[in-house]
N, C-alpha and C positions, 0 to 999 in steps of 0.2 A: 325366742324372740328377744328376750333380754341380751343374748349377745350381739346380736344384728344393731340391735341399737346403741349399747356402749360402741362400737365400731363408728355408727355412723357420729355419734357424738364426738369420739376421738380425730374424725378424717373431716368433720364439717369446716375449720378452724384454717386449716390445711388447701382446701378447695383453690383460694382463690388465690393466694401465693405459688401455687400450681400452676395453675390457669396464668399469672404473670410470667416465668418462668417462662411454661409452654410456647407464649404470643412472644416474647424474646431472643427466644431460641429459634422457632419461625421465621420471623423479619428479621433477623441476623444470616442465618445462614440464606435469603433470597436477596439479601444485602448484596452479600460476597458471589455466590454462584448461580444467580437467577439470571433469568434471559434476558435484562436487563439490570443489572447487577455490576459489582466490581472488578472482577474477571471480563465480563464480558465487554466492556467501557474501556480494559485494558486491550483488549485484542482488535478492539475496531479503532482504536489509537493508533496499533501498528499498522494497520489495514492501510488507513487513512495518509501518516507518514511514508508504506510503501508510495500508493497509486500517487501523492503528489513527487517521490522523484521519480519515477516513472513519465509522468505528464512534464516536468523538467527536460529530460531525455528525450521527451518526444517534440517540447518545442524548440529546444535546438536542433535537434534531426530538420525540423519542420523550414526554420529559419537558414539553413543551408540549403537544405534545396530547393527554397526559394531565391535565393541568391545566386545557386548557381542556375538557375529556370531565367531568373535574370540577365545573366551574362548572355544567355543566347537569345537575348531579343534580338530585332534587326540595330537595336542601336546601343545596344550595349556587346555587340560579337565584336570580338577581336578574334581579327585571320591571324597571327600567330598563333594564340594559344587552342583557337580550333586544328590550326594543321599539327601542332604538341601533339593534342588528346587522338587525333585520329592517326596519324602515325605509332602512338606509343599503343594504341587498341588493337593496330594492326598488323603493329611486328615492321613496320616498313620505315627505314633510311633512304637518306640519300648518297652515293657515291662519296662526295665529298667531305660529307661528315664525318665528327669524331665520336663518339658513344664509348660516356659512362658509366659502365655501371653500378645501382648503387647496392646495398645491402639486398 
């Protein structure tokens, strides 16, 4: 029994500077690699910077082709560049023309 107790007498002192340590090292490391954490804050940053140029890209795609949805209203159509697109869609000339081509 006497050694059980000089033990416990030697580790009592000890205990709680342990126990600070322990709670340290804990909330550090969930700091850095927890589900919300430092790591994780870093990768939905990237996430975040992708999906908005992605959403860039998509609302210029969006704003083109509403512009061109526009041009073929009844009052924004221009019969030139409709008989362009559908001649050049179609592969068809006209005898008198000259055609060139580009790259």
């Amino acid at each position: 029994m006497g050694i059980a107790l000089g033990i416990n007498r030697r580790l009592r002192p000890a205990f709680l500077p342990f126990l600070g340590i322990a709670a340290v090292i804990y909330f550090g490391y969930h700091f850095v690699e927890g589900q919300r954490g430092l790591m994780a804050w870093l990768t939905l940053s990237e996430q975040i910077e992708m999906a908005e140029t992605e959403l860039n890209i998509l609302k210029l795609e969006s704003a083109e082709t509403g512009h061109r949805v526009a041009l073929l209203s009844p009052n924004g159509l221009d019969a030139d560049m409709l008989d362009e697109r559908a001649r050049k869609i179609l592969g068809l000339s006209r005898k008198d023309e000259i055609i060139l081509l580009g790259r």
